[in-house]
VOTIPA-106011 format. One line per field, with one value per atom (N, C-alpha, C): residue in one letter; chain; atom name; x negated, y negated, z negated. Coordinates in Angstrom, 2 decimals. Atoms other than C-alpha are relative to their C-alpha. Layout:
lonu = c(A, ...)
torvo = c(A, ...)
palum = c(CA, ...)
x = c(X, ...)
y = c(Y, ...)
z = c(Z, ...)
END
This chain:
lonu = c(X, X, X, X, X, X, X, X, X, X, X, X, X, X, X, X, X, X, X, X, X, X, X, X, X, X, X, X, X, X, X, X, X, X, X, X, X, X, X, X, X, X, X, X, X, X, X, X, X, X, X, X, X, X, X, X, X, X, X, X, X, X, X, X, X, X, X, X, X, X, X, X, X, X, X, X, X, X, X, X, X, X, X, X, X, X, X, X, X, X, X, X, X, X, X, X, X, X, X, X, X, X, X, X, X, X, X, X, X, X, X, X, X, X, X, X, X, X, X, X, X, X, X, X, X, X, X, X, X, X, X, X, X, X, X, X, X, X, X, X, X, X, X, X, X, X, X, X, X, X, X, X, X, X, X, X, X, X, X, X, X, X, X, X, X, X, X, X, X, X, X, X, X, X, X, X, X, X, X, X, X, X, X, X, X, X, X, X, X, X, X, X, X, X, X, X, X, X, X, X, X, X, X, X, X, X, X, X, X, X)
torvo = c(A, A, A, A, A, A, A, A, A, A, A, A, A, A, A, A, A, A, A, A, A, A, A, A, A, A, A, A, A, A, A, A, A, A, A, A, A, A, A, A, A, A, A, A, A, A, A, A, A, A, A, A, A, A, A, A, A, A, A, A, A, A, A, A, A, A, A, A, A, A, A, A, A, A, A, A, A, A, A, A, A, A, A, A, A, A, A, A, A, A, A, A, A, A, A, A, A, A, A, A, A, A, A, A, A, A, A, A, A, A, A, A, A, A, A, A, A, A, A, A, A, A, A, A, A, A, A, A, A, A, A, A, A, A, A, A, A, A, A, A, A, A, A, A, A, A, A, A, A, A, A, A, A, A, A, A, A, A, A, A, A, A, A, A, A, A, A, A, A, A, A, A, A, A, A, A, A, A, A, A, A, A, A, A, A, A, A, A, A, A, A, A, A, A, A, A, A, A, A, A, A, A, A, A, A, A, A, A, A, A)
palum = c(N, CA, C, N, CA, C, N, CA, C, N, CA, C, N, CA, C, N, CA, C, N, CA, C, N, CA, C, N, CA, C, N, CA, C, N, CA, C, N, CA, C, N, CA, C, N, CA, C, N, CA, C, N, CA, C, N, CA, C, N, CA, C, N, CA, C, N, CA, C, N, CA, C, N, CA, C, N, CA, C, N, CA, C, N, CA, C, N, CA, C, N, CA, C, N, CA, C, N, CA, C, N, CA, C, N, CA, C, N, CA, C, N, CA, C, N, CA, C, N, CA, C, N, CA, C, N, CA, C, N, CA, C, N, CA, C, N, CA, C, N, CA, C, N, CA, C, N, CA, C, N, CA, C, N, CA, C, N, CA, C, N, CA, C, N, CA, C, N, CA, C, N, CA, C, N, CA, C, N, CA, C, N, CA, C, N, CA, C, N, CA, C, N, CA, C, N, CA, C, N, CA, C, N, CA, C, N, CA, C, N, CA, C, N, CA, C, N, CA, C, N, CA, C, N, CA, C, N, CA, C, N, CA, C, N, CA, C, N, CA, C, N, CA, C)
x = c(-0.11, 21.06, -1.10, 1.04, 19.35, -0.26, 0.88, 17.03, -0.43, 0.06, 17.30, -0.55, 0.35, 15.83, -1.57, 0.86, 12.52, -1.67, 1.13, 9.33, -0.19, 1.02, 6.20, -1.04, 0.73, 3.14, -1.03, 0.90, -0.20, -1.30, 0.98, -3.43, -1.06, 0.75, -6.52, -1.44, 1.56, -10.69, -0.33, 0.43, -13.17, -1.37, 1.32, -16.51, -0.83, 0.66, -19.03, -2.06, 1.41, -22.31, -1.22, 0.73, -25.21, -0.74, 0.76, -27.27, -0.55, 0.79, -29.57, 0.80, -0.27, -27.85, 2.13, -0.94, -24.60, 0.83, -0.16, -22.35, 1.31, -1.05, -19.51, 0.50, -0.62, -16.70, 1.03, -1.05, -13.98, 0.31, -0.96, -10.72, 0.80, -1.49, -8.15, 1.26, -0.95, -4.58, 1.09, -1.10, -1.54, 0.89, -0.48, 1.28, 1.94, -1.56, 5.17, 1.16, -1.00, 8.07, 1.82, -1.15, 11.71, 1.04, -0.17, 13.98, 1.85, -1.66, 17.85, 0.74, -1.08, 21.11, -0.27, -0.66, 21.62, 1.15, -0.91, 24.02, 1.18, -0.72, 27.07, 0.12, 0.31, 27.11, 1.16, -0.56, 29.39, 0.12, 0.53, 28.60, 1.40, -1.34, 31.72, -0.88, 0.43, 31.25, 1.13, -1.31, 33.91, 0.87, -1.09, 35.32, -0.09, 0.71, 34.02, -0.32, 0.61, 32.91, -0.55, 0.38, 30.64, -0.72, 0.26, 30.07, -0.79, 1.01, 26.78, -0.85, 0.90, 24.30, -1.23, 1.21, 20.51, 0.48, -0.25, 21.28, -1.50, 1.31, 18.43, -0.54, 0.82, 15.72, -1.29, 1.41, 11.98, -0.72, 0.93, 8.96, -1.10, 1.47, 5.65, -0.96, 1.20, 2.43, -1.03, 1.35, -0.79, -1.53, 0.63, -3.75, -1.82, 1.57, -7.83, 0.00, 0.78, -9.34, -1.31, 1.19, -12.22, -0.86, 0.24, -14.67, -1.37, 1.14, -17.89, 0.09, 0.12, -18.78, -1.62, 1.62, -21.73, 0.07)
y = c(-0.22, -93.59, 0.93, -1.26, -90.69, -0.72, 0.36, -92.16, 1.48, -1.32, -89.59, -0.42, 0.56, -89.55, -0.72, 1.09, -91.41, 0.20, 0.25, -91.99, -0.55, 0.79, -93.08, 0.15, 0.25, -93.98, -0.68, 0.70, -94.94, 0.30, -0.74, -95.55, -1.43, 0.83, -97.39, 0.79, -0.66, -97.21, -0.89, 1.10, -98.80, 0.31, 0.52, -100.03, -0.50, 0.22, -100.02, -0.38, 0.32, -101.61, -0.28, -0.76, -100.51, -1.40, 1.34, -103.35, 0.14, -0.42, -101.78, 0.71, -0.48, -101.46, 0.15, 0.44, -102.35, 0.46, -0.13, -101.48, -1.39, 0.96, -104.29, 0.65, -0.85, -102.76, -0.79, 0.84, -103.94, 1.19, -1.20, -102.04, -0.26, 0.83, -103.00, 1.12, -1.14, -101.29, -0.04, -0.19, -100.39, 0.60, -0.36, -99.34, -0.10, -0.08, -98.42, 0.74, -0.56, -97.38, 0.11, -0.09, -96.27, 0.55, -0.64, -95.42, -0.51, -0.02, -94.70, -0.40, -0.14, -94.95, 0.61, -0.65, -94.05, 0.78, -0.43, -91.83, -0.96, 1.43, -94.55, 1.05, -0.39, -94.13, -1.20, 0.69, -95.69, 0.14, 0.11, -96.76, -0.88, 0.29, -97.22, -0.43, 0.13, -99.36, -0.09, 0.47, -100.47, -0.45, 1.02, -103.11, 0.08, 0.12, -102.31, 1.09, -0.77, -100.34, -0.78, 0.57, -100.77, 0.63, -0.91, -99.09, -0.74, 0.52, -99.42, 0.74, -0.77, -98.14, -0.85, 0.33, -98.73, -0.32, -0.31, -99.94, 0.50, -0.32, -98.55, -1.72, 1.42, -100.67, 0.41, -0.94, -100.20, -1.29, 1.05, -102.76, 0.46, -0.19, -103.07, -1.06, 1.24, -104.21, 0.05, -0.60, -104.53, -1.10, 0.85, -106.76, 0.75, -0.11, -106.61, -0.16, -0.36, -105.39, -0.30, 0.04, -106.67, 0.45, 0.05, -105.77, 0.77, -0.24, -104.92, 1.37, -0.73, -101.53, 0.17, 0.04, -101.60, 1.07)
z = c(-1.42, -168.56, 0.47, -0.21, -166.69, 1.38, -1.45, -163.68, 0.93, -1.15, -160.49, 1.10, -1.20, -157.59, 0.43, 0.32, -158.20, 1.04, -0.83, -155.51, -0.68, 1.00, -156.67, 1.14, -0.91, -154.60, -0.85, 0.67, -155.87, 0.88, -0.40, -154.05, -0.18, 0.56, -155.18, 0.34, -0.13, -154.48, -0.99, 0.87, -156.58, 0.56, -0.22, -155.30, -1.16, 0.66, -157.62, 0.16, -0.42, -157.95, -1.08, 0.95, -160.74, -0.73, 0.21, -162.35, -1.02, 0.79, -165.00, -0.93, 1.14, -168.22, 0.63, -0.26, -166.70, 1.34, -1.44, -163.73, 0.22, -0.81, -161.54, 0.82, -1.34, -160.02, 0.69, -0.92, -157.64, 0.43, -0.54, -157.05, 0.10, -0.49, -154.82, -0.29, 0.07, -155.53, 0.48, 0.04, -154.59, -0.11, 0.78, -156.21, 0.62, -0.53, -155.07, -0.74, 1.11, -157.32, 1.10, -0.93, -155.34, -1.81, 0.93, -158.16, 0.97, -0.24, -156.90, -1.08, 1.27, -158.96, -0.56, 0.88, -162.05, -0.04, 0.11, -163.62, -0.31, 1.03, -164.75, -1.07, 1.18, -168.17, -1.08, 0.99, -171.07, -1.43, 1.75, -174.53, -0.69, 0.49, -177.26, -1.39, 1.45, -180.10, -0.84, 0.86, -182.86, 0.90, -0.75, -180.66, 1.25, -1.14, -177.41, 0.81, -1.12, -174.33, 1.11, -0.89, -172.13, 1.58, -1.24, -168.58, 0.93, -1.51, -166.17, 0.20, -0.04, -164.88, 0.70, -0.31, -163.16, 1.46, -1.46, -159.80, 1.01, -0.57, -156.74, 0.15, 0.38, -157.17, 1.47, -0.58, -155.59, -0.61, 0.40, -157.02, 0.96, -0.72, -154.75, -1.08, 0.45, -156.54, 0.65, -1.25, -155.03, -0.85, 1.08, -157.06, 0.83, 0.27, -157.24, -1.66, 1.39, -160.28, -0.16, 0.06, -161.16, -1.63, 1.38, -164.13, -0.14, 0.39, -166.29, -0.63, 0.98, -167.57, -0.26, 1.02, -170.14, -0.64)
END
């Protein structure tokens, strides 16, 4: 199946904070996916066919990141 059409959205900071050898960051995110129909599409086996496609979707994520870089 061929995915058409497709928005994307991404936006994230990260606050960081130093601590000798070490830094602690925090980074809130969020994240948006739009993806329309597919093409329909049909697959033939021996005994069989089978016709579908991707219906439009969209996913939202959104989270805190937290973490150490040494």
């Amino acid at each position: 199946m061929t995915l058409c059409k497709e928005s994307f959205f991404q936006k994230s900071d990260e606050v960081r904070k130093n601590t000798g050898h070490a830094s602690l960051f925090l980074e809130p995110f969020f994240r948006y996916w739009r993806i329309h129909d597919s093409e329909v599409t049909t697959t033939v086996g021996n005994d069989y066919a089978v016709t579908g496609l991707e219906p439009d979707n969209n996913t939202t994520e959104y989270g805190l990141k937290l973490g150490l870089r040494y």
